[in-house]
C-alpha positions, 0 to 999 in steps of 0.5 A: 500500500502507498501512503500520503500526508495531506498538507496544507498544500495538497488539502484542497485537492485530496480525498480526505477518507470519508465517503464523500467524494463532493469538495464541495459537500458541507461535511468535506468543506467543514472537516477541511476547514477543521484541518487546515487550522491544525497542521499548524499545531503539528496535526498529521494525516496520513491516509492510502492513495486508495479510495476508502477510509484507511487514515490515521490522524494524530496531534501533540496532545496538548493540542488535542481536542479532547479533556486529557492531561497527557504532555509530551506525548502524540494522541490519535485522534482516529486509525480507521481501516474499513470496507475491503482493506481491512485484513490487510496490515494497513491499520498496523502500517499506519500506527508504525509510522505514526510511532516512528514519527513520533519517537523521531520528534521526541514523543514520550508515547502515544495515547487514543480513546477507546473502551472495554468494549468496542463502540462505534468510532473508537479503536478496537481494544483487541487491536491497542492490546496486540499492539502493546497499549494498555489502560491508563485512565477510565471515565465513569461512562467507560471510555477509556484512555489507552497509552503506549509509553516508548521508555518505561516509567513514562508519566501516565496519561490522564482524563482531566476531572471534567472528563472522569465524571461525564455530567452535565446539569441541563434537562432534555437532549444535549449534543456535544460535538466539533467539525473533526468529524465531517458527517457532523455538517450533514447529521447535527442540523437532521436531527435539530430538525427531526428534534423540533418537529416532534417537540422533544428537547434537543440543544446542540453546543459546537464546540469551536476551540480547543479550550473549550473542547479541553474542558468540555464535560466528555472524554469525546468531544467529537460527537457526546450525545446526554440525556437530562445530565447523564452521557448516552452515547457517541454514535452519530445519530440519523433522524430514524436512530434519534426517534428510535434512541427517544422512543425506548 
């Protein structure tokens, strides 16, 4: 498999491994966005030269858009194979060179959210375990922090307190969220719409920096969906997944 790092440079012109083909699609223009201001920060994305979702985003995690206390090391914020290259290597391509770029930069380790559990969107903890990470922090909602130290007695990755005790004091349908993932454009409005039109209480909060996201009451920020105070889920919802979540 041949890989490619998407720049600044090459952005506008790359494929960015979701399913959407269209530039000039609201989800592709709003992930692109979300990008561009990150590579700044140190943010790679590498992904296939293959059409399909074989990627892996990583940034210095003080940089992360999430509520962790992990200095010096690299977090990932998704490896993603799927469709027909799974089964390949690639998911083990990809983090060996996130490794090895990061040990090259001086990375105490790597860490990236998972659970005890698969859940959608977040890494298989089969697959961490194989590959030599472990748990270093868990939240009260069971998502989990996992680390990969590169020298031992490396300083152990942490959620920060808002994160440990997801909860926050609104009543009715809360959405947490950013732009990091491109369905979000599309989805979020789907279900405000589908939320109004059947009266049930529904707020969705952007989350637009990453002071905000660093102190945002979940462990994910990309998608955090609460239901009066308490964490649901991170599943992205359609207008038919929303009605059937309310209905049970």
């Amino acid at each position: 498999m041949e890989y490619i790092q998407v720049t600044k440079d090459n952005l506008e012109n790359e494929h960015i491994c979701c399913a959407i083909s269209n530039n000039k699609d609201v989800q592709v223009s709003s992930k692109k966005a979300w990008l561009a201001d990150r590579f700044d920060e140190g943010l790679i994305f590498l992904k296939s030269v293959e059409r399909g979702k074989c990627f892996i985003e990583y940034i210095p995690a003080e940089y992360a858009w999430n509520p962790i206390d992990a200095p010096g090391y690299m977090y990932i914020d998704c490896l993603w194979v799927s469709g027909s290259l799974k089964g390949h290597g690639y998911s083990t391509d990809l983090l060996n060179e996130c490794i090895r770029d990061s040990k090259e930069k001086g990375k105490k380790g790597l860490c990236i959210l998972a659970a005890a559990k698969k859940k959608p969107f977040l890494s298989d903890p089969k697959f961490l375990t194989a590959k030599g990470f472990t748990v270093a922090d868990e939240s009260d909602n069971g998502i989990q922090l996992w680390y990969l130290p590169f020298e031992d007695g490396a300083e152990t990755p942490t959620f920060k307190g808002c994160a440990k005790h997801p909860h926050i004091d609104e009543k009715g349908y809360v959405l947490y969220y950013t732009n990091q993932c491109p369905f979000n454009a599309k989805y979020v409005p789907v279900v405000e719409e589908t939320a109004g039109e059947n009266g049930i209480p529904f707020k969705a909060i952007k989350i637009g920096s990453r002071q905000e996201a660093q102190n945002a009451p979940t462990p994910i920020t990309t998608y955090a969906l609460f239901h009066d105070g308490e964490y649901i889920t991170n599943e992205q919802m359609n207008d038919k997944k929303f009605l059937t979540l309310v209905t049970k």
